[in-house]
N, C-alpha and C positions, 0 to 999 in steps of 0.2 A: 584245262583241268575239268575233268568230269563232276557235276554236282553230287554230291554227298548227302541223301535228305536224312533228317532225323526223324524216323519213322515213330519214336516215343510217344503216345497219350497218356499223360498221368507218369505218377512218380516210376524210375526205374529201383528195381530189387534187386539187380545182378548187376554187380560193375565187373567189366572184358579187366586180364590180368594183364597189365602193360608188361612190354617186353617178352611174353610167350614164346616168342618166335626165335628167340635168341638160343633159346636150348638147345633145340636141334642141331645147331650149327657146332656148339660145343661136346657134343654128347657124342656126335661123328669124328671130330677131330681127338675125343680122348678115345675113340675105340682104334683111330688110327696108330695114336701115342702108347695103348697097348700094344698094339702087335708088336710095334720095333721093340719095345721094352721086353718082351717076349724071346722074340729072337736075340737079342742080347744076351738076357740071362742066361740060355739056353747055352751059345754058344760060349759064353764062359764058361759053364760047369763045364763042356766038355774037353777043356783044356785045363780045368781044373781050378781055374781062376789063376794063372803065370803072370809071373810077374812084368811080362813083357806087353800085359794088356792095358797095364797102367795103375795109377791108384783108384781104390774102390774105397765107397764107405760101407764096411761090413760086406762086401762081396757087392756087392752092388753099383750097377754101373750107369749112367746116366742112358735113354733110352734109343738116341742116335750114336752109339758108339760102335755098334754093329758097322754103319756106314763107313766110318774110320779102319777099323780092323780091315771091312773086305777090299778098301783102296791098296791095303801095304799088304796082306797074306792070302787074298783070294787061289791064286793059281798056285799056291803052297797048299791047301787043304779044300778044294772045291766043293767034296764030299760035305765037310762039316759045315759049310758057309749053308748048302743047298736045305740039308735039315731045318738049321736053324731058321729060314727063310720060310719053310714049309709051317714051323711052330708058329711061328709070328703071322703069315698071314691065313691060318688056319680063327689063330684068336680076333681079329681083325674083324674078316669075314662076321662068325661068328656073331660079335656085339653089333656089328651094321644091322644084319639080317634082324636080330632081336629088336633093335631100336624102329627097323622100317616096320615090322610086326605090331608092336606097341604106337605106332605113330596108326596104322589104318583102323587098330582097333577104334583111339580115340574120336581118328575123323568121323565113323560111320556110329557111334555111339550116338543118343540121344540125349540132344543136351536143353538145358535151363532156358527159355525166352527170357532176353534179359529185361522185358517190357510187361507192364503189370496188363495193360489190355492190350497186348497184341502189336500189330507192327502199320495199322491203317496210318491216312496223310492226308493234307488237303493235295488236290491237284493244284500241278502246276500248268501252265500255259501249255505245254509238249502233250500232257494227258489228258489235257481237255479236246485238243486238237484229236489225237489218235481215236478217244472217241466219236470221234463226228458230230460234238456239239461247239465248236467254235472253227468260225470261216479260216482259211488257211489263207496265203497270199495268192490270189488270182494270176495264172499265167498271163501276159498281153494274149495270145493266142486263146486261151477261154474265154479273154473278153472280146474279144473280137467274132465269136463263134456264140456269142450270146452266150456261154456256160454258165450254171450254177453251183456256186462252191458249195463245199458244206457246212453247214449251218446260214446259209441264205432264207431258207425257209424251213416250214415246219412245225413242231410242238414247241411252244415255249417250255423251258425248264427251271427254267434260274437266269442269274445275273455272274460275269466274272469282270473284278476289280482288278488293274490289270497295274503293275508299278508306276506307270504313270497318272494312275487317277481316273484313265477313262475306263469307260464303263461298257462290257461287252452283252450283248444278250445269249444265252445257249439255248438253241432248238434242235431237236432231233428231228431228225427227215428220214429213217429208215423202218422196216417191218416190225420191228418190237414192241412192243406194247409198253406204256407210260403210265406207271399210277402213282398217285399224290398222294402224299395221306397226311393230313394235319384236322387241326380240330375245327368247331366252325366258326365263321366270323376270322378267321389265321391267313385270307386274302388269295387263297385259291382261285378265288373266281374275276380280280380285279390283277391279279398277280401274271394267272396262267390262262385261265379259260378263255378270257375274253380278247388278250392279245394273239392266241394263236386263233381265234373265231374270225377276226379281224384281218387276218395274213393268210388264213387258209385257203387256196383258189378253187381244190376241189371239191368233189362231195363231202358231207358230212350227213351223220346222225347223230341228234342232241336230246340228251335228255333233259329237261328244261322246268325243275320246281318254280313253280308262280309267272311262267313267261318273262321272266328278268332277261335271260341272253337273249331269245325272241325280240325286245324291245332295244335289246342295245346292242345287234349284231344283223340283223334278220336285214335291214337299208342298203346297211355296206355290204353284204352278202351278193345281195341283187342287184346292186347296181354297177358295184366293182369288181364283182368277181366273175360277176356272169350267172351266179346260180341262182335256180329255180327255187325258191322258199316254201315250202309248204309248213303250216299247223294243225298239228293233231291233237285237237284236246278234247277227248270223248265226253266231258261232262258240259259242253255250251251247243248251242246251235248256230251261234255266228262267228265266224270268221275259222274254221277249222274245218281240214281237208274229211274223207270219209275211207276207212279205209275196212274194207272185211276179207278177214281169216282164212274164210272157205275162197275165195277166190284165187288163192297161195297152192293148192293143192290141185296137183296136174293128174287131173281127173283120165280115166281114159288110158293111162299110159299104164307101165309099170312098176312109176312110183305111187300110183296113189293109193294101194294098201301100208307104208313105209311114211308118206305126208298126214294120215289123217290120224297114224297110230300118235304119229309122234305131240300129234295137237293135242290131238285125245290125253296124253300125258302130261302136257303142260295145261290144260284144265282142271285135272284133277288132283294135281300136286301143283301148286302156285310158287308153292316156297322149297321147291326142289328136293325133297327131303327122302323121293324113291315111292316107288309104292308098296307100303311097308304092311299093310292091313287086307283082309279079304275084300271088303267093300271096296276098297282103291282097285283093288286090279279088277275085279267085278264090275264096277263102273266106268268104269274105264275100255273095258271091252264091249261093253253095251254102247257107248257111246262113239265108239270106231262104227260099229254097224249104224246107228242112225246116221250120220251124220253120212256116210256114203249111200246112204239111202234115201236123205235129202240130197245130194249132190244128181247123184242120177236121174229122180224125180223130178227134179228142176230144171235139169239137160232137154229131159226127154220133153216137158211141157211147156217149154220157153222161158222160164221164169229164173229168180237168183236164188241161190239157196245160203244160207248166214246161220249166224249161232243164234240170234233172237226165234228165226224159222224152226231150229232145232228144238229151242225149248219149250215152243209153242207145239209142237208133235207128243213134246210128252206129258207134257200139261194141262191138252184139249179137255175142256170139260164138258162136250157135246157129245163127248164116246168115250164109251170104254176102253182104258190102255190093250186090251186084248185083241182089238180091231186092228191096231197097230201093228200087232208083231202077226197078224194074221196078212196084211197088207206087205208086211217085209217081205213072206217066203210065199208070196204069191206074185210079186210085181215083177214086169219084163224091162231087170234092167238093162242088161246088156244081150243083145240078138235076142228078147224075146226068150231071156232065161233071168233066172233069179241068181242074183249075183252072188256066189258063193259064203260069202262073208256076212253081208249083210243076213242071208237066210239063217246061219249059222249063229249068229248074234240074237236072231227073234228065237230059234228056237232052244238055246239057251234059256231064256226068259220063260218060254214056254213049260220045261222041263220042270223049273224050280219049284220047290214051295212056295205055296202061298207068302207067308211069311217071307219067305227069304225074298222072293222076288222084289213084295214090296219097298222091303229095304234098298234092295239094291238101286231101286225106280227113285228113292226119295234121294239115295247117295247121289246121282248122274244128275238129279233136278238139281240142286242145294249147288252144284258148281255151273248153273248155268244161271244164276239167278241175279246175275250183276247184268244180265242182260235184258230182264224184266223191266229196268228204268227206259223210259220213252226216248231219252236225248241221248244216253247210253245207244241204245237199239238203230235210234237212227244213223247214228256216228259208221255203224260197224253193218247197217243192211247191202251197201253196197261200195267198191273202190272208185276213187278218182286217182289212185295214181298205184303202181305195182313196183311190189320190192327191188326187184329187175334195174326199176328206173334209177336208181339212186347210182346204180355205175355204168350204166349201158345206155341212160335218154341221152338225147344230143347235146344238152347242156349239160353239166351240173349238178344234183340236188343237194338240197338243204333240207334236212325233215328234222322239224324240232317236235318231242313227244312232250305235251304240257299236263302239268299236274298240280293242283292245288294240293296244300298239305291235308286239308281236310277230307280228299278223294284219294289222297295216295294208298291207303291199304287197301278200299276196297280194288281200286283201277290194277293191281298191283300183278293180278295174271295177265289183264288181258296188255298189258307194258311188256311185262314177261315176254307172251307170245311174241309180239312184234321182234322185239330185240332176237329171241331166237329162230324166227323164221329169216331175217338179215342173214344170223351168224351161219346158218344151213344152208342157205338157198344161194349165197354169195361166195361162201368160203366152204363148203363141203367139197370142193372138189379141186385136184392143182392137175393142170396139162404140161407134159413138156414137147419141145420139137427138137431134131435136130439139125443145128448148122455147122455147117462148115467140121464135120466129125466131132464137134460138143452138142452134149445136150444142156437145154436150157430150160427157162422157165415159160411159157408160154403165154402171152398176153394177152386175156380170153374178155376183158371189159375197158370200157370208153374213160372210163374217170376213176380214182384211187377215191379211197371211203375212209373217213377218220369216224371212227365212234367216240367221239365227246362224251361220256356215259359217268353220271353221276350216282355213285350207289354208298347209301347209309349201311355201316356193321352188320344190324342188324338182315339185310339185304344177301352179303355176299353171299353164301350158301347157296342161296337158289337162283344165280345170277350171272 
């Protein structure tokens, strides 16, 4: 017998009318009891009601007596049997057609939920399975082939109590994305983070308040999994990797008008919010042009060019900022010509007012000023490890982003940028190939990348 669930939460308002179904059955069989009754009467009037039909009460003949009469006088009166037949199944018909009319209106009608909220349930065993977060029973032939079932590995989710008392884990292992959401201290991180930090074999990116999972996942990472651990915490100078910005942006090519725009964007709006003001977009387009005009100038001179370099260009206080935009649309960046962009951005500046300009000069400084701290600056002057790496080095990676509470607002773009130069640079783009006359997905990196990504309310927006 197939399971029956009671899908009810909370009291039911509508109780189903037992027995419903019985009507129909009765409602067909009296349009039946019609017709003969029909053809009956019929055929008596036309005989006038004789005595030879039997007794009636009031003329009235019971509704199978039609059947009687045409065993003994059929081939005596054919004619009259044929009418009456015609009457009867005329009325018949008839009340079927009406009642199957009335029966589809009811079906397709919109009816009452008899459930105050709706029709949800817990899962049972079947639906935990179908989703892929609980192991299935392993063929011998998977085990023997080394296979992994599903829910072997993966995200933790939860726990399922199973009739017998034993206790199963649920982990997700497919492309969807997985968000928590409870309040804090509610064991998120002793629950779910740290057991699937703990079982995760691939890369990961973590975002990591106070270096807690660092301390209590970063060992086992290394030494059982294989992966490469790196720390990125731009506010110390010991024990954290160095990672800069400008080094992300493929200079030279033809994305790097498309790389530097999009930087230029997540500095000047931290908190995603668009760039809603004249000064945002103004500074923002000043800042695409420097910044490719440090790149180039750095190329050409052998040197690195970083966001500390860039806000040291427009902060010099040995020259006047007009030397600057003088040195934009004069310098040979590319073949010995002035790089389109870059000229166009000085001479912008150049055009303005007075006034206007310097505003727009204090707007593009005022976002680059988290990089005026010394340990800030140094964290981010040059890389020891490239985005690339986290699914394409020969091992592994582990990059945990660390943050003390007291540096998370202002660190809060340049965290930003990282996460979205991953989400760009990793996943902007899907290949497919074809085999065998299917197309498929194309496998274009070394190792799968879990973003462990912990973000406060306040945060999602721009995140």
């Amino acid at each position: 017998m197939k399971d029956k669930f009671n899908n009810a939460i909370g009291p039911q308002v509508r109780t189903p009318k037992v027995g419903a179904s019985k009507i129909l059955p009765f409602l067909a069989a009296a349009s039946l009891l019609g017709g003969l009754q029909t053809a009956t009467q019929f055929f008596a009037q036309s005989l006038q009601y004789h005595a030879a039909l039997g007794p009636s009460f009031h003329n009235l003949y019971a509704p199978w007596a039609i059947l009687t009469w045409a065993g003994k006088w059929y081939s005596d009166s054919p004619e009259a049997f044929m009418r009456a037949g015609g009457f009867g199944i005329t009325v018949a018909t008839v009340s079927l057609l009406a009642l199957t009319i009335t029966k589809m209106v009811q079906i397709n009608s919109a009816k009452i939920n008899p459930f105050l909220h709706g029709s949800a349930r817990w899962a049972n065993k079947k639906d935990i399975q179908d989703a892929g977060l609980l192991q299935r029973p392993t063929k011998k032939i998977d085990a023997l082939l080394g296979r992994h079932a599903a829910g072997q590995e993966g995200v933790y989710v939860g726990a399922w109590l199973d009739k017998k008392g034993k206790l199963h884990y649920l982990r997700h292992n497919g492309p969807e994305h997985v968000l928590t959401y409870a309040p804090t201290r509610s064991g998120k991180g002793v629950g779910l983070v740290i057991p699937t930090l703990l079982s995760w074999p691939h890369s990961a990116l973590i975002t990591d308040l106070k270096g807690e999972l660092w301390a209590l996942t970063a060992g086992w990472r290394k030494q059982h999994a294989g992966n490469k651990v790196l720390r990125f915490e731009p506010t110390t100078l010991k024990g954290s990797v160095r990672w800069n910005p400008l080094d992300e942006i493929r200079i030279s090519t033809e994305f790097e008008v498309g790389d530097v725009q999009n930087l230029a964007t997540l500095i000047v709006d931290p908190d995603g919010k668009g760039l809603e003001s004249h000064w945002h977009k103004t500074s923002q387009a000043l800042l695409v042009g420097i910044i490719l005009h440090a790149l180039y100038k750095a190329k050409n001179e052998g040197t690195t060019a970083s966001l500390p370099e860039v806000d040291a260009m427009l902060a010099d206080t040995n020259k006047p900022i007009e030397e600057l935009w003088m040195e934009m649309t004069t310098y040979a960046h590319v073949n010995g010509h002035v790089h389109p962009v870059v000229g166009a951005s000085a001479r912008d500046m150049m055009d303005r007012p007075e006034e206007e300009a310097g505003s727009v000069l204090s707007t593009a400084k005022s976002y680059l000023a988290l990089y005026r701290d010394p340990v800030v600056a140094h964290n981010v002057a040059r890389s020891e490890f490239s985005i690339k790496d986290l699914m394409n080095y020969d091992d592994p990676v582990s990059l945990y982003i660390v943050t003390t509470p007291n540096d998370k607002p202002r660190l809060r773009p340049l965290v930003r940028i990282l996460i979205n130069m991953v989400v760009r640079l990793l996943a902007g783009k899907v290949e497919f190939e074809h085999i065998q006359s299917e197309v498929r997905f194309k496998k274009t990196y070394k190792h799968r990348l879990l973003g462990m990504l912990e973000l406060a309310p306040e945060n999602w927006t721009g995140s």
